[in-house]
BAKOL-88821 format. One line per 3 residues: their letters; for each residue x negated, y, z of N, C-alpha, C. Coordinates in steps of 0.05 Angstrom, whole numbers. Each point is the difference from the previous one (the first is absolute). Layout:
BEGIN
a	X,Y,Z,X,Y,Z,X,Y,Z  ...
//
This chain:
BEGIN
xxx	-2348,2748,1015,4,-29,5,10,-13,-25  -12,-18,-12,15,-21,-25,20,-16,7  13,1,-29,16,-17,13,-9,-31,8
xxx	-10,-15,-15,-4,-25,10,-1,0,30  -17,12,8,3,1,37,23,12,13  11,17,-16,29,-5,17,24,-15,-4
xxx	-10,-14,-28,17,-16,8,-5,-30,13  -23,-4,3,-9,-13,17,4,0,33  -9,26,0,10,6,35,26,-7,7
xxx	27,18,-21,21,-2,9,6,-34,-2  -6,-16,-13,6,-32,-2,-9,-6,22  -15,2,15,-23,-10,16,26,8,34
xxx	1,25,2,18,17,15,28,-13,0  17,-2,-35,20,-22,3,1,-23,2  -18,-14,-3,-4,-30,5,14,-10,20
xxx	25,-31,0,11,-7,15,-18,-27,13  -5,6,28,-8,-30,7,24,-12,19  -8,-37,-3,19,-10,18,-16,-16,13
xxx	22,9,18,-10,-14,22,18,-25,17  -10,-22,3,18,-26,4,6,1,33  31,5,8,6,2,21,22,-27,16
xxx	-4,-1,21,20,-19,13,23,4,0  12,-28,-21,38,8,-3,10,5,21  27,6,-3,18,2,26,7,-21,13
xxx	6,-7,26,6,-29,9,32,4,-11  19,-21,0,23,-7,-1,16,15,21  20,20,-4,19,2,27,1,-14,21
xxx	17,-28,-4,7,-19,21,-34,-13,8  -17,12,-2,-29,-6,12,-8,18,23  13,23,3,-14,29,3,4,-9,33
xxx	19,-8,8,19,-16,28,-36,-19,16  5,-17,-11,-30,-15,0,-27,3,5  -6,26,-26,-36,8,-3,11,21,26
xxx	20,18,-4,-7,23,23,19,-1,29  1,-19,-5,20,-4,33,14,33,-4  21,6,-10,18,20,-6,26,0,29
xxx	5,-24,2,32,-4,25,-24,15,30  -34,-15,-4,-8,3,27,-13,30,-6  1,11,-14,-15,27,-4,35,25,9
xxx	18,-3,-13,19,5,16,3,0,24  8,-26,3,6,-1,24,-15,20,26  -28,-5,-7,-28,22,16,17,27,-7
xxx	8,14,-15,-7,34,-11,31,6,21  25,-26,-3,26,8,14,-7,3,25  -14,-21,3,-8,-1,37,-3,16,1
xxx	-27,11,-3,-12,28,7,13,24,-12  20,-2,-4,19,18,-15,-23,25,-13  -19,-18,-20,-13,21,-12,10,18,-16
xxx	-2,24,-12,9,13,-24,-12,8,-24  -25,4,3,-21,-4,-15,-23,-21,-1  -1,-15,-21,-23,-23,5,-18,-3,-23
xxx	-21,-5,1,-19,5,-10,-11,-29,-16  9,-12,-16,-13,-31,-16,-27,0,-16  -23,-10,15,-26,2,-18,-2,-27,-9
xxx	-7,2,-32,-9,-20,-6,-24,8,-15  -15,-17,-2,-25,-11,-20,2,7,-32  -15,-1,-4,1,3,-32,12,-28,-19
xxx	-2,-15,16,5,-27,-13,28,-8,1  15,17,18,17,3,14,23,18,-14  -6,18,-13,17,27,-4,22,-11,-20
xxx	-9,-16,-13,14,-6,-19,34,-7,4  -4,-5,26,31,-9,7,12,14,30  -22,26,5,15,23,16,21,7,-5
xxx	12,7,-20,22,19,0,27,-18,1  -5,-27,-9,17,-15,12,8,-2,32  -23,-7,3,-6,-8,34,14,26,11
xxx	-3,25,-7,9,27,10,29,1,8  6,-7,-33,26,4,-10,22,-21,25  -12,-26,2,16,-19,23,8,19,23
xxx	-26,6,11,-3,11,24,22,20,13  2,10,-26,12,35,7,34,-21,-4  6,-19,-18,31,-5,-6,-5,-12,37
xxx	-5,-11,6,5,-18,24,-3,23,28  -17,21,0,-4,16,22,9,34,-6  -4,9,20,5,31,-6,-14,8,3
xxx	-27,-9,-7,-27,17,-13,-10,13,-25  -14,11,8,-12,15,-29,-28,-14,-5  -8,-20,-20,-10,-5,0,-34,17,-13
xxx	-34,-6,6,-12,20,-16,-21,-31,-8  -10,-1,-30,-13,-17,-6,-38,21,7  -15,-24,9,-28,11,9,-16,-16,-22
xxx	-20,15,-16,-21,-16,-18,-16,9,1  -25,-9,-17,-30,20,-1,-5,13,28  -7,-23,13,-5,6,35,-27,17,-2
xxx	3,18,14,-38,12,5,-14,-17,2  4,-20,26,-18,-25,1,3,-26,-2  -8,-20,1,7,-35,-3,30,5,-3
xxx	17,-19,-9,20,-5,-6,14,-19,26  -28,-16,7,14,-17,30,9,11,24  -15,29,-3,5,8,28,31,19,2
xxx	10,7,20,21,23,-4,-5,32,-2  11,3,-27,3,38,2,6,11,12  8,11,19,15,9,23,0,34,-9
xxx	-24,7,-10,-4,31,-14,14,5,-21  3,-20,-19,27,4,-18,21,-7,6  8,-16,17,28,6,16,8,19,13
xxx	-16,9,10,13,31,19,4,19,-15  -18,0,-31,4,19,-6,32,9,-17  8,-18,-2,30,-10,-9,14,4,24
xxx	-5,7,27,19,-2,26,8,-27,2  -18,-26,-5,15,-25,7,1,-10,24  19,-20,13,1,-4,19,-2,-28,10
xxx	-4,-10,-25,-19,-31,3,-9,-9,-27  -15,-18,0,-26,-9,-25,10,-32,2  10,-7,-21,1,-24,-9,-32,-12,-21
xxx	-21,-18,6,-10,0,-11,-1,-36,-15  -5,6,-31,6,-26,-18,-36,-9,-6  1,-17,-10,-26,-18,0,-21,-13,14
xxx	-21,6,-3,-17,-7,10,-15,23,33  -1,0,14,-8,13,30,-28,-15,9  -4,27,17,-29,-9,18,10,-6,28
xxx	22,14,8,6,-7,20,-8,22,19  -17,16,-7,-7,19,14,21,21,20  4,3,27,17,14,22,11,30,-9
xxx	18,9,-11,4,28,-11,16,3,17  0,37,10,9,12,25,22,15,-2  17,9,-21,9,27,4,26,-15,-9
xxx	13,-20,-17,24,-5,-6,5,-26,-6  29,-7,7,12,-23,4,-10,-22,-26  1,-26,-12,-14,-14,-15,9,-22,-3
xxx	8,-14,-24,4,-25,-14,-27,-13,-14  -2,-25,-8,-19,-6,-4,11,-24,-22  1,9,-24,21,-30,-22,-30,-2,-17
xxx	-7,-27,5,-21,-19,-12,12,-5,-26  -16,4,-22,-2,-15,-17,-4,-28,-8  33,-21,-2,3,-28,-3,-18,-13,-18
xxx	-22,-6,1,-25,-6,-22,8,-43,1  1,1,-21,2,-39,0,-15,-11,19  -4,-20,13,-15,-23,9,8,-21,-5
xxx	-19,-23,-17,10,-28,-3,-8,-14,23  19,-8,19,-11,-15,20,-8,-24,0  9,-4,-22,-18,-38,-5,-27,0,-2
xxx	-9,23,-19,-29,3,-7,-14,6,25  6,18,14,-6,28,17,-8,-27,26  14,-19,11,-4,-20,20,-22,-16,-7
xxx	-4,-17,-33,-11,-11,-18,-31,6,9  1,32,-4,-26,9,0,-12,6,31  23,9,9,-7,-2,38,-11,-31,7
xxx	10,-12,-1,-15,-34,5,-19,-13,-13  -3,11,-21,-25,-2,-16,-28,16,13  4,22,2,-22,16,15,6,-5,30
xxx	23,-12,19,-12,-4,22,9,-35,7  -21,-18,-10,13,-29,-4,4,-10,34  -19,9,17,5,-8,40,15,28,6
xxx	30,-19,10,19,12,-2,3,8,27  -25,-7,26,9,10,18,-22,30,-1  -12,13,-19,-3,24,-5,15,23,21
xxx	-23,16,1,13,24,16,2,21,-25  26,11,-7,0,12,-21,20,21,6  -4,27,-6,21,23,2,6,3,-31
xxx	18,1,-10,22,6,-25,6,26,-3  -9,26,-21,1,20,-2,12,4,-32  12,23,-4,10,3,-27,10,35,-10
xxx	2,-3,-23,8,26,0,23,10,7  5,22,0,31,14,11,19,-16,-20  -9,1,-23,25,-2,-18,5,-37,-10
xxx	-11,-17,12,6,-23,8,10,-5,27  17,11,18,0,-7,23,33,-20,3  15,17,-20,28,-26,-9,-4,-25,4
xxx	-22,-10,-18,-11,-25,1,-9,-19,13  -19,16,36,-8,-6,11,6,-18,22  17,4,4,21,-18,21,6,-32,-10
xxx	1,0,-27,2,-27,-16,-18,-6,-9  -24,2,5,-24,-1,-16,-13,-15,36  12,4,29,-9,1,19,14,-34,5
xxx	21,7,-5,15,-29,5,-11,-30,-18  -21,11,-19,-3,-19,-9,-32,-4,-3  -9,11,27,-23,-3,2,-4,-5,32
xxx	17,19,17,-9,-11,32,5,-28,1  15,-12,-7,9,-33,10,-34,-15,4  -13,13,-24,-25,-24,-2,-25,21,9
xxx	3,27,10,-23,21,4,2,5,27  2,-20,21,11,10,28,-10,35,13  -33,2,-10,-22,27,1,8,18,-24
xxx	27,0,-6,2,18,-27,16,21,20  -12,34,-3,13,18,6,7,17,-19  33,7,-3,-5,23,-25,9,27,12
xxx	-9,15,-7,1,33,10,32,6,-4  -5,26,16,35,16,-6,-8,24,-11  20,7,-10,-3,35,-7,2,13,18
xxx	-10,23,10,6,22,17,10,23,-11  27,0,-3,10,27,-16,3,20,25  -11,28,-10,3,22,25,11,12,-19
xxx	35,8,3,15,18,-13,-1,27,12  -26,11,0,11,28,3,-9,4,24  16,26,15,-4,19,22,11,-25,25
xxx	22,-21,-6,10,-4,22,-10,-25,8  -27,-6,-17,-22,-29,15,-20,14,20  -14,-13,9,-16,5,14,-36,8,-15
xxx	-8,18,-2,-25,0,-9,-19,-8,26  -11,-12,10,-10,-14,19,-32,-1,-17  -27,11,13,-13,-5,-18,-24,-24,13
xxx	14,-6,29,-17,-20,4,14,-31,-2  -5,-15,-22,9,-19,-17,-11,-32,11  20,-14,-4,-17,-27,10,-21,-7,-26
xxx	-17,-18,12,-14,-11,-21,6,-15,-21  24,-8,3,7,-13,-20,27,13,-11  -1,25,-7,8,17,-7,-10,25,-18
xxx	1,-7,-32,-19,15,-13,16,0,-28  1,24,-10,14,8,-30,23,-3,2  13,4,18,36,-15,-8,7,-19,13
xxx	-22,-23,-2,4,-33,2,-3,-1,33  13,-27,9,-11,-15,28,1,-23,0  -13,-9,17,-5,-22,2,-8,-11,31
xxx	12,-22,0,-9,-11,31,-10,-25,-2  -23,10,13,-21,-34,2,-3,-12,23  -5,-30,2,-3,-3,17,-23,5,31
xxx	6,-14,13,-9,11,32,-18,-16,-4  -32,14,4,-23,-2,-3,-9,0,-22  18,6,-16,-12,8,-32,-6,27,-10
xxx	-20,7,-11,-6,30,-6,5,-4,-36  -2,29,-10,6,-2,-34,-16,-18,-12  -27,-4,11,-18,-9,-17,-3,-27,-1
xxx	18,-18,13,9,-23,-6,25,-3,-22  -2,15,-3,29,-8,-26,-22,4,-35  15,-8,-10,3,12,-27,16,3,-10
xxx	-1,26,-18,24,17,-13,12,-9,-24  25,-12,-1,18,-6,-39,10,24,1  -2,12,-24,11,20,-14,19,8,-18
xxx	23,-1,-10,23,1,-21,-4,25,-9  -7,1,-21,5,27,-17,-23,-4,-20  6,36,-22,-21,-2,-20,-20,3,20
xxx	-30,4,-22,-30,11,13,8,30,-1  -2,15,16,-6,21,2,-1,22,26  0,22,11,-5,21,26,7,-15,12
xxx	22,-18,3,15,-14,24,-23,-24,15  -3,-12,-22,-15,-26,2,-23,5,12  -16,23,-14,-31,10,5,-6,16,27
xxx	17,16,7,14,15,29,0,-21,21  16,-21,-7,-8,-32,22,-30,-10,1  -10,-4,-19,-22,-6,-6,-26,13,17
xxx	5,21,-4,-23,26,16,10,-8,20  16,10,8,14,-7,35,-15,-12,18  16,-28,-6,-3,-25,3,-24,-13,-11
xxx	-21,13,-1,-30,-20,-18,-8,-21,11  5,-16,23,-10,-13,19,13,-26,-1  27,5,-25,24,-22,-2,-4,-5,-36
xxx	-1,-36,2,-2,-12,-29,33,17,-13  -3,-3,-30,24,15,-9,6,-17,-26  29,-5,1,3,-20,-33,28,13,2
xxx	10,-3,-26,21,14,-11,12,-17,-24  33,7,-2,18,-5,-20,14,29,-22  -21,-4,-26,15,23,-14,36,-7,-16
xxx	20,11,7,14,-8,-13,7,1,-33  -16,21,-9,6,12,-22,-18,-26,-10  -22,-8,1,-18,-21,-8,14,-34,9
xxx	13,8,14,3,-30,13,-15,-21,12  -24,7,10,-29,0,3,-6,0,31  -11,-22,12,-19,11,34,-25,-7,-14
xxx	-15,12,19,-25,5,3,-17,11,31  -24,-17,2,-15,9,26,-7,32,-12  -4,23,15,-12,29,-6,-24,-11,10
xxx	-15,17,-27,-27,-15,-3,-23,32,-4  22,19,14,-18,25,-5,-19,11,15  -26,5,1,-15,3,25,7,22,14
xxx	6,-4,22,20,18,20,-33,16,15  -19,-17,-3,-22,3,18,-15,28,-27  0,-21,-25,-9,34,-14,18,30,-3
xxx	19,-10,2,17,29,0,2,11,22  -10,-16,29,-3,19,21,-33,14,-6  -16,-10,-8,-23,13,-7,1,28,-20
xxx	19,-4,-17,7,24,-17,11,17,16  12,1,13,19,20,25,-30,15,20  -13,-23,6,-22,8,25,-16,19,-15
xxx	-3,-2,-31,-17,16,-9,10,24,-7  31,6,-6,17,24,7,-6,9,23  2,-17,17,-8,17,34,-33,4,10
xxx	-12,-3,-24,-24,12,4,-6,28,-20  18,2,-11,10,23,-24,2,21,17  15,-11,19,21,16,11,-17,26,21
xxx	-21,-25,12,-21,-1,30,-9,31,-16  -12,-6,-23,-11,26,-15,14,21,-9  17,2,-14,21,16,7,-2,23,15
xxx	2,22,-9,1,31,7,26,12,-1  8,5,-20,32,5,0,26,-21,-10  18,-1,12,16,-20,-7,32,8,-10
xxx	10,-10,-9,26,9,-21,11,-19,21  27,4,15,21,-14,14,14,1,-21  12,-25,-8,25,2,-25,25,-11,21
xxx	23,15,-1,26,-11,9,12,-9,-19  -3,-25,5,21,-23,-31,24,-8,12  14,18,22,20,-13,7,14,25,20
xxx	22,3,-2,22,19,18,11,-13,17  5,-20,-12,19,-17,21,3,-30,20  -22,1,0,-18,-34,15,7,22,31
xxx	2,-10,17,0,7,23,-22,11,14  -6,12,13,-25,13,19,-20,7,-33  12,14,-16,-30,2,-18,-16,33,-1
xxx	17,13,19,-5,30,10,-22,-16,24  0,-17,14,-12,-3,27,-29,-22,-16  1,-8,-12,-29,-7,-14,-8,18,-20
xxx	15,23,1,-24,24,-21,-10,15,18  23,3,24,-24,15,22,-19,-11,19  -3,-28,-2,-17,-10,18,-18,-7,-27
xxx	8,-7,-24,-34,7,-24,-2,30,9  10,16,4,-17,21,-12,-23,7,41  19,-4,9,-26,-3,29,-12,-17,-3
xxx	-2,-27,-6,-22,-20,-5,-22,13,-16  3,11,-30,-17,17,-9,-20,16,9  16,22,11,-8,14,13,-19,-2,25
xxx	2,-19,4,-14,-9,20,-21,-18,-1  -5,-3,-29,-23,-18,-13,-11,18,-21  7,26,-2,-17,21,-15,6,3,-22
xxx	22,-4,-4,6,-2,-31,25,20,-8  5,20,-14,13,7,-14,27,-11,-13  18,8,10,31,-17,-23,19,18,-4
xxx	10,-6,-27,20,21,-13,25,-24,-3  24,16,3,20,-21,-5,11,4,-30  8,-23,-13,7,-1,-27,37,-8,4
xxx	17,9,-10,27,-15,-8,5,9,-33  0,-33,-4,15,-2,-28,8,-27,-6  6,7,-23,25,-31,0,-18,-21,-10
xxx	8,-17,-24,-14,-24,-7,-35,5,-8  -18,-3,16,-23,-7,-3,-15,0,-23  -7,15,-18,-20,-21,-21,-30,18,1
xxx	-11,-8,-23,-34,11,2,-3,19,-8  20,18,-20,1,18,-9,1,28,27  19,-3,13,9,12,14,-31,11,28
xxx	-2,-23,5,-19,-2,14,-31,14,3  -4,-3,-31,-18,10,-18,-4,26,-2  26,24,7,-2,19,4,-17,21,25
xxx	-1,-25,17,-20,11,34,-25,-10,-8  -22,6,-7,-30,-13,-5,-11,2,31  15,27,7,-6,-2,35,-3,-22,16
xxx	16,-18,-5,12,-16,28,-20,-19,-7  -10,-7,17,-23,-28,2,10,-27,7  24,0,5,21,-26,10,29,5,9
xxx	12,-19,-13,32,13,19,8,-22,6  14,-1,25,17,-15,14,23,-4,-6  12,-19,-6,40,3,-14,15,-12,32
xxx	22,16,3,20,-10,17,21,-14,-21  11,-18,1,18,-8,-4,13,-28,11  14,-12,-16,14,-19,14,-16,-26,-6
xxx	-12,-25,21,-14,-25,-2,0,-4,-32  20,-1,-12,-2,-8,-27,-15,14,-20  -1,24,2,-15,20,-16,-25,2,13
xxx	-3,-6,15,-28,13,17,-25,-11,-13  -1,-28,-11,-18,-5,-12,-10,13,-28  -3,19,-5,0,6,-29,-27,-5,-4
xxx	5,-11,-36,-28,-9,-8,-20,23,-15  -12,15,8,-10,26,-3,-23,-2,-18  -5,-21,-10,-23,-5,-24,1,15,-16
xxx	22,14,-10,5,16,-23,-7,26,4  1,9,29,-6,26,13,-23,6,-4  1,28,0,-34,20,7,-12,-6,33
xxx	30,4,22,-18,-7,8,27,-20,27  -18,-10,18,16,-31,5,25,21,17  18,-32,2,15,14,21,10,-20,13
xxx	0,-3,41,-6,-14,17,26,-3,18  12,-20,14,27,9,17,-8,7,28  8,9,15,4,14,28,-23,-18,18
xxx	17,-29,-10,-27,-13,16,-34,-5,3  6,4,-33,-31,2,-9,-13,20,8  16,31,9,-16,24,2,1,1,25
xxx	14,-23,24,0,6,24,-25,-16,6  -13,-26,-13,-19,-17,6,-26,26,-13  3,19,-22,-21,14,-2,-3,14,21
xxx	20,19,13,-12,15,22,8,-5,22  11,-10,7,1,-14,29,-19,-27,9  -23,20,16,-24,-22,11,17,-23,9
xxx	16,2,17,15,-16,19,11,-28,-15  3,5,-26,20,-20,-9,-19,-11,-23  -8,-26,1,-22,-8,-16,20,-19,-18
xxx	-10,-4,-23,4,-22,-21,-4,-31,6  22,-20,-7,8,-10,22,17,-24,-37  12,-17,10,16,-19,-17,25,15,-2
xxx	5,13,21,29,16,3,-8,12,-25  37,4,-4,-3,21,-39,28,13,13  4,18,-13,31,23,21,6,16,-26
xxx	24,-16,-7,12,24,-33,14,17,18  9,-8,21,30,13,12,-11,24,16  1,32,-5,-12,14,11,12,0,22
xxx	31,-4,15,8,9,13,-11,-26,32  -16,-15,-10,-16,-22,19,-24,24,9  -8,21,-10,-16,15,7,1,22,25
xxx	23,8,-4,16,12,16,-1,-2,30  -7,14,22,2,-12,33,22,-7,-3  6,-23,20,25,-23,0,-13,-24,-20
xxx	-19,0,-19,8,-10,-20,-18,-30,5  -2,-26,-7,-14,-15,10,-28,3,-8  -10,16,-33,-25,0,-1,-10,32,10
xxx	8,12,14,-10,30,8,-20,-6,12  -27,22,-7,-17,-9,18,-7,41,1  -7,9,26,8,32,2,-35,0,-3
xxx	0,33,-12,-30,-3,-10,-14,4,24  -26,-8,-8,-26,-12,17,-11,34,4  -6,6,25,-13,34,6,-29,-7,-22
xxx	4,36,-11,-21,-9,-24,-21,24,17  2,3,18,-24,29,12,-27,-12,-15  -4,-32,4,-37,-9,-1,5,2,-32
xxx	-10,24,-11,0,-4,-36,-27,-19,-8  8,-23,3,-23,-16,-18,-2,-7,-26  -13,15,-20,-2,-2,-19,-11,-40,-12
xxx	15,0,-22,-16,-33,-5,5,3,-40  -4,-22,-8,-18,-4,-20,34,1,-23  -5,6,-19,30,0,-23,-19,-27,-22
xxx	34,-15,4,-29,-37,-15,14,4,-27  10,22,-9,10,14,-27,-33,15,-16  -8,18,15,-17,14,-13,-24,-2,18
xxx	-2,-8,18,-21,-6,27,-10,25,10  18,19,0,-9,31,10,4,4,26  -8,12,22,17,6,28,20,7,5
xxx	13,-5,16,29,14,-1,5,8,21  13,24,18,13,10,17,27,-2,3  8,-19,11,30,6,17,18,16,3
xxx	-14,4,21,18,37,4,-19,23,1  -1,-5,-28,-8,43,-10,17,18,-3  17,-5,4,24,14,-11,20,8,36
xxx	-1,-26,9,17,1,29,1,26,15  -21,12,-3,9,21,21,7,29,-18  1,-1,-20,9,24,-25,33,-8,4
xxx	4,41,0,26,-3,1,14,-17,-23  30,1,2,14,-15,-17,1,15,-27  4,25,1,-3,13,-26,-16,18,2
xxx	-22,15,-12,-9,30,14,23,7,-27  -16,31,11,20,30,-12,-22,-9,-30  22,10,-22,-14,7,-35,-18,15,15
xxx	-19,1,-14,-26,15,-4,-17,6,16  9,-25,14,-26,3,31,-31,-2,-13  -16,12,13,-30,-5,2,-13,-12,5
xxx	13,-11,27,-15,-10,25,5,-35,-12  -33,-9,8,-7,-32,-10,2,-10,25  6,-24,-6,0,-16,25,-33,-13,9
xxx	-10,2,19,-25,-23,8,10,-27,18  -11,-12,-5,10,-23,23,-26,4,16  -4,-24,23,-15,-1,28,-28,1,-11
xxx	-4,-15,-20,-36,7,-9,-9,19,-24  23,27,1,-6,29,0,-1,0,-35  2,-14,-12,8,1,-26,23,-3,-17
xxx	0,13,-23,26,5,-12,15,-11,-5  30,-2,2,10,-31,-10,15,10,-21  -2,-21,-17,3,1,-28,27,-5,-6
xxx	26,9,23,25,0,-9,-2,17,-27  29,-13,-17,8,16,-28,31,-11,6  23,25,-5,16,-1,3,19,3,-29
xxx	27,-9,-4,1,3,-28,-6,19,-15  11,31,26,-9,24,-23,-19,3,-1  -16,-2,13,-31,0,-15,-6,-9,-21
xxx	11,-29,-8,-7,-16,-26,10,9,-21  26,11,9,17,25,-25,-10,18,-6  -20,13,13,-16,23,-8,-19,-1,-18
xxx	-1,-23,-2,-38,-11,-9,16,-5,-23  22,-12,-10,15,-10,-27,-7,26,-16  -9,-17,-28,-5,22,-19,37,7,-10
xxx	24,-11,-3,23,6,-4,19,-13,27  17,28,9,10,-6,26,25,-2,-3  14,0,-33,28,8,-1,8,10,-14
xxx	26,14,-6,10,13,-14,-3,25,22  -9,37,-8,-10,20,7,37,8,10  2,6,22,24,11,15,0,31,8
xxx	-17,9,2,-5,31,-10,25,6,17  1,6,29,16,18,12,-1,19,0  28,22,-12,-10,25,5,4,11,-31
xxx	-16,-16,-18,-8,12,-22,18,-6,-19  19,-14,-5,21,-16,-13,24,25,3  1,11,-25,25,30,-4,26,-26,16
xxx	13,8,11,31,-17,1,22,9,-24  11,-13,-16,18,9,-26,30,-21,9  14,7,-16,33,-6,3,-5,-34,-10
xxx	11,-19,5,-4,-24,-27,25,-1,-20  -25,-13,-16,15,9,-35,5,-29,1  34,-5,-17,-7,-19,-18,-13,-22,-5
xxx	-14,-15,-4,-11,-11,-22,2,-18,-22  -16,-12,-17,6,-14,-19,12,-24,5  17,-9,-22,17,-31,3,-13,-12,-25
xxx	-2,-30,4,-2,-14,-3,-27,-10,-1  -9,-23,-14,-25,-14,0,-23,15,-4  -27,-6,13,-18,21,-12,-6,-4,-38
xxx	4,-17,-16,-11,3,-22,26,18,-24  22,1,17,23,6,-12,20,15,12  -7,26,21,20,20,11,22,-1,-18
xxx	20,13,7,27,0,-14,2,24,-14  -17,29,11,-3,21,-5,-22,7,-20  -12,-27,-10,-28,-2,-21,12,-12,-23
xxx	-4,11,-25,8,-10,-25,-14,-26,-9  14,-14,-16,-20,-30,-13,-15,9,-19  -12,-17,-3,-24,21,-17,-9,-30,-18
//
């Protein structure tokens, strides 16, 4: 090795980067951004002993403060939660237990999503609102003020909302604004048959003889999952919005009608589809054990093959490793469920999309369903699958090839490794199941060689310290 390249490497190896992070808030602030007297007060009540504080990444910066309060005011032990496996909105509940905690205080931003196993706080992030502007631009985009209008916003504006209401019902008589629905935990009700006007968190009550699709939706918050999650939903409802960070309303001017077409064409991905990757993006959303076992019988019962996947944050890399899977389905929480899979090898669809692929019964429709747990019997959009005995094959408007249904339906759930035996369906020819190991077999490289058996077993040694270009035990040269 020369030197120029090493000393290149090692520069390269020492190189300091910075990185620009969010100051600390002020002490006498901490009372304020994290409601500290009402986060107490919760942990005494419940005479917790261990509690578990997740925040965000955006967030961390002023954990150990927030900690530090906690523990002078209570006789807890406090444990800080970061680098969530999944979304940051939803609750960990898997890294709290694993600490033995006995409730989850959660800071920022939330989906709102029903978590089952432990008690729960919910401290929003106090985000500005100018209400001069924020009204300014509400009456501007709705100038006939007897408008039927529902008022929606993000979690972390909801401070605001109450004064932002007072100075808009006087002249909006048809102005409704939603509530939050906080479910703390084990001791709410998970109820999964929901009013209609009951969806993500929010409610709302309209009037008598009014259905949703007479309203239109104002929105408070930035653009982003929150906003677009309503959007899908709700497609059937005009949508205008106030960004605060911009200062800015605006009609949403995004075609709701083409991005349901992008989705339909996922669920014709899907129709084709042989084997499918179930991804679990979530531990702790409520019933999410009871929609992996009703995907994996829905499957099954439309001929298709599924392997279940758990891992933490999502990307293409990861993904990229199964060439097997011909589509995967993500569970996770309304907010995440839309993922934009352009980047992927290959797409990936939510619960509902793969229930409109194989369930005859439930056809494609204006309805759009982020919320798996609406899937669910009890749930308002369940629809139980359609008997598939009449296998009618019909046309794939992907590749225009025939397609079979259920080829697969009456094959056991797993055979034994190294079966022989092919399957025929009813008109006595072979069906062309491929299962993953099969596709692993056919790979010209399957891995790193694991050689059971053949591997001497020895004592472990030692080994070397420090960097690879510069052990400690290697002379400079």
């Amino acid at each position: 090795m020369s030197d120029a390249f090493s000393s290149a490497s090692e520069t390269a190896i020492l190189r300091v980067v910075n990185v620009t992070s969010k100051t600390n808030s002020p002490v006498e602030k901490l009372q304020e951004l994290y409601q500290i007297k009402e986060s107490c007060d919760f942990i005494n009540e419940g005479k917790f002993e261990k509690v578990a504080l997740q925040f965000p990444d955006e967030l961390l910066v002023d954990s150990v403060a927030v900690a530090q309060q906690i523990e002078d005011n209570t006789h807890a032990k406090t444990y800080i939660l970061a680098d969530t496996s999944y979304g940051s909105c939803c609750v960990d509940e898997v890294a709290a237990e694993h600490v033995g905690a006995d409730c989850i205080v959660h800071y920022g931003s939330a989906c709102l999503s029903p978590s089952n196993r432990l008690p729960l706080m919910y401290v929003f992030e106090r985000r500005p609102l100018d209400l001069e502007k924020c009204t300014s631009a509400f009456r501007e985009l709705y100038p006939d003020t007897q408008s039927q209008i529902i008022l929606l916003y993000d979690v972390n504006y909801v401070h605001a909302i109450d004064d932002l209401g007072t100075l808009l019902s006087p002249d909006y008589p048809n102005l409704v604004i939603s509530e939050l629905l906080v479910e703390a935990g084990p001791g709410c009700t998970h109820n999964r048959t929901r009013r209609p006007s009951d969806s993500f968190g929010r409610r709302f009550f309209l009037k008598t003889g009014l259905s949703l699709t007479d309203y239109s939706m104002f929105y408070v918050g930035e653009e982003g999952a929150t906003l677009r999650n309503f959007m899908m939903t709700w497609n059937r409802c005009s949508f205008s919005s106030f960004n605060p960070k911009t200062m800015s309303g605006r009609t949403e001017s995004v075609s709701i009608n083409r991005a349901l077409m992008k989705r339909y064409y996922a669920i014709e991905r899907a129709k084709d589809a042989r084997v499918v990757g179930i991804l679990v993006g979530t531990l702790g959303v409520a019933d999410y054990l009871h929609i992996i076992q009703q995907l994996k019988e829905t499957l099954h019962r439309a001929g298709k093959k599924s392997y279940m996947f758990a891992m933490g944050k999502i990307n293409v890399a990861k993904l990229a490793n199964f060439l097997e899977i011909d589509i995967y389905v993500l569970i996770a929480c309304p907010e995440n469920s839309l993922l934009d899979s352009s980047e992927f090898y290959k797409p990936v669809v939510t619960p509902f999309e793969m229930d409109v692929a194989c369930n005859k019964a439930r056809d494609w429709s204006e309805e759009y369903v982020t919320d798996f747990r609406r899937l669910l019997p009890g749930g308002q959009s369940h629809v139980p699958l359609a008997d598939q005995e009449d296998d009618e094959p019909d046309v794939s408007l992907i590749t225009g090839a025939m397609r079979s249904r259920n080829l697969l339906a009456s094959e056991p759930a797993e055979p034994p490794c190294g079966s022989s035996v092919v399957l025929r369906n009813q008109t006595t020819t072979v069906a062309s199941a491929r299962s993953a190991a099969s596709f692993l077999a056919e790979r010209s490289w399957r891995g790193l060689e694991q050689k059971f058996g053949e591997t001497a077993v020895v004592k472990a040694a030692e080994g070397r310290r420090g960097i690879a270009i510069a052990y400690e035990e290697e002379g400079t040269s």
